[in-house]
Structures are given as C-alpha cells and as structure tokens.
C-alpha positions as CSV (number, residue, x, y, z in Angstrom):
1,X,-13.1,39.5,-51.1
2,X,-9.6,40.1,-49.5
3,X,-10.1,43.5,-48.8
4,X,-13.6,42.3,-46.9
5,X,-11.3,40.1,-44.9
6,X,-8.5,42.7,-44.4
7,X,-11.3,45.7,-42.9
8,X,-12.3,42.5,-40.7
9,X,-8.8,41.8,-39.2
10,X,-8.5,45.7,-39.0
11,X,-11.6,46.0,-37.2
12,X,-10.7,43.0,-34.2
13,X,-7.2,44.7,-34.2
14,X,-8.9,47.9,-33.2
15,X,-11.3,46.8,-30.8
16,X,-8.4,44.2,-29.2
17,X,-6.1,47.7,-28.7
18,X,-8.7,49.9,-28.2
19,X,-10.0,47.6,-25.2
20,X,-6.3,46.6,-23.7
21,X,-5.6,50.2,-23.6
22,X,-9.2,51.3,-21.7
23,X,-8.0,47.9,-19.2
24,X,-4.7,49.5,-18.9
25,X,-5.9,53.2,-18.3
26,X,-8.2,51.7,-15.5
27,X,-5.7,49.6,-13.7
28,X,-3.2,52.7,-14.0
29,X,-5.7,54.7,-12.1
30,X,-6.7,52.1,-9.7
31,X,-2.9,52.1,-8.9
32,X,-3.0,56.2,-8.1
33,X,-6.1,55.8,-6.1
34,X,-5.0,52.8,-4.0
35,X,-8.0,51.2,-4.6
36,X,-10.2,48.8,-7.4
37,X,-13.6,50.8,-8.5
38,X,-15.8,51.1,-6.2
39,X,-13.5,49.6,-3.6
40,X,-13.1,50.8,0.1
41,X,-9.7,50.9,2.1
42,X,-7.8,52.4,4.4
43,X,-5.0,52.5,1.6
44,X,-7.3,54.7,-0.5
45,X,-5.7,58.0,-1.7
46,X,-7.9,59.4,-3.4
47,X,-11.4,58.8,-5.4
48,X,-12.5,58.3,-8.9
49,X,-14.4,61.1,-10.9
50,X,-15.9,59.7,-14.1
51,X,-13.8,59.3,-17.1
52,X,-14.1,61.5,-20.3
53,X,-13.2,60.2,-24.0
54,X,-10.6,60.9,-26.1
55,X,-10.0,59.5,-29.8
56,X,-6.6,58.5,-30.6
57,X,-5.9,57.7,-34.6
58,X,-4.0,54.3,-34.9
59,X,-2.5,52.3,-38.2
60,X,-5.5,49.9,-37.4
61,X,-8.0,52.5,-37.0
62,X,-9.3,55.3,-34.7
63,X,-9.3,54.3,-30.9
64,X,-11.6,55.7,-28.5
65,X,-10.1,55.9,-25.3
66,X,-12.1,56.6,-21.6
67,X,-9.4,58.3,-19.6
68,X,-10.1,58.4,-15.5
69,X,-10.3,61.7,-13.3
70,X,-9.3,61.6,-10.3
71,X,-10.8,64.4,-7.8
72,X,-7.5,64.8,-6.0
73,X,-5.0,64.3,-8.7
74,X,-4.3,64.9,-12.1
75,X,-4.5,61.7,-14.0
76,X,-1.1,61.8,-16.3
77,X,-1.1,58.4,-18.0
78,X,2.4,56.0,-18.6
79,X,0.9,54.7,-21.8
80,X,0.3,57.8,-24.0
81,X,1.5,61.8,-23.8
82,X,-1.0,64.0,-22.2
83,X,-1.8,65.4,-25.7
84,X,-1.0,62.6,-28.2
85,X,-3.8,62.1,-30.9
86,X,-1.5,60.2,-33.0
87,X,-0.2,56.6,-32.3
88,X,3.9,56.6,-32.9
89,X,4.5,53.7,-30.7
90,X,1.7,52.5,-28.7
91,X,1.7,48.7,-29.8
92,X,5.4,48.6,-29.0
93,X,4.6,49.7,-25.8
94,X,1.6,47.5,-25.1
95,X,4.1,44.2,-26.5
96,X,6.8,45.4,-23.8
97,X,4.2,46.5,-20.8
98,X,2.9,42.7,-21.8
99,X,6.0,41.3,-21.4
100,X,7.0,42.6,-18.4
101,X,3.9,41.8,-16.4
102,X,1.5,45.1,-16.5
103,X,-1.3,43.2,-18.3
C-alpha cells in the first residue's frame, strides 16, 4: 500500500516539474521573440517554429520536455544545458527562479 502511495506522489511530482518547466521554456522564448504565441507587435524579433521534444531523466521520474525553435535564433535555454539528459540541479533552480519572480 505505501509504495502505491509513494509511485502516486512520484507521478504528480513529475507531471508538476515536467509542466513548470514546459511553462518556463515557453515564457523563455516568448522573451527572445518579443512577443506571446501567436501575438503580433512591432516589438517582435523574431517568430516561433514549432517545438521538438526532448526527455530529461529526473529523481521523480522521466520528464518530457517541448523545447521552442525559433526561425531566427538558436533557442539556448537558462534552465537546462543544451545537452543535459540528466537532472543535477533543476529543482534547485526552479525553487530559486520561483523565488525570485520568473514563475
């Protein structure tokens, strides 16, 4: 029965980091474009090109991630290396980006 109960709690961790993480990879690259999705300025600097998905392995669990593409830029994210596939410190990093205002 406990372990029922600790798979559950694993599982809402994962989907809690796994979706804060997608929030914070789109509001990254809504900051690089200078514009929300689907959004149309004069500030714009450049446009959204789909997303593509990458897995990254977690103590709660495997993540899967939906990283932006920009058509102008390359989308290099604050939140994890460019190659990373192993979490070292992303829920520090989520507590601190919390704390400081980013979320």
């Amino acid at each position: 029965m406990r372990s029922t109960a600790l798979r559950a709690l694993k599982h809402i961790v994962r989907g809690s980091v796994e979706e804060a993480l997608n929030a914070l990879l789109d509001a990254e690259a809504g900051r690089l474009v200078g514009a929300g999705r689907y959004q149309r300025t004069e500030a714009r600097r450049d446009t959204r090109a789909g997303s593509y998905e990458r897995k990254l392995h977690m103590t709660a669990g495997e993540v899967k991630l939906k990283v932006p593409k920009l058509r102008r830029q390359t989308f290099e994210t604050a939140i994890i290396e460019r190659y990373q596939r192993r979490e070292s410190s992303v829920e520090e990093a989520l507590i601190e980006m919390y704390l400081a205002g980013a979320a």
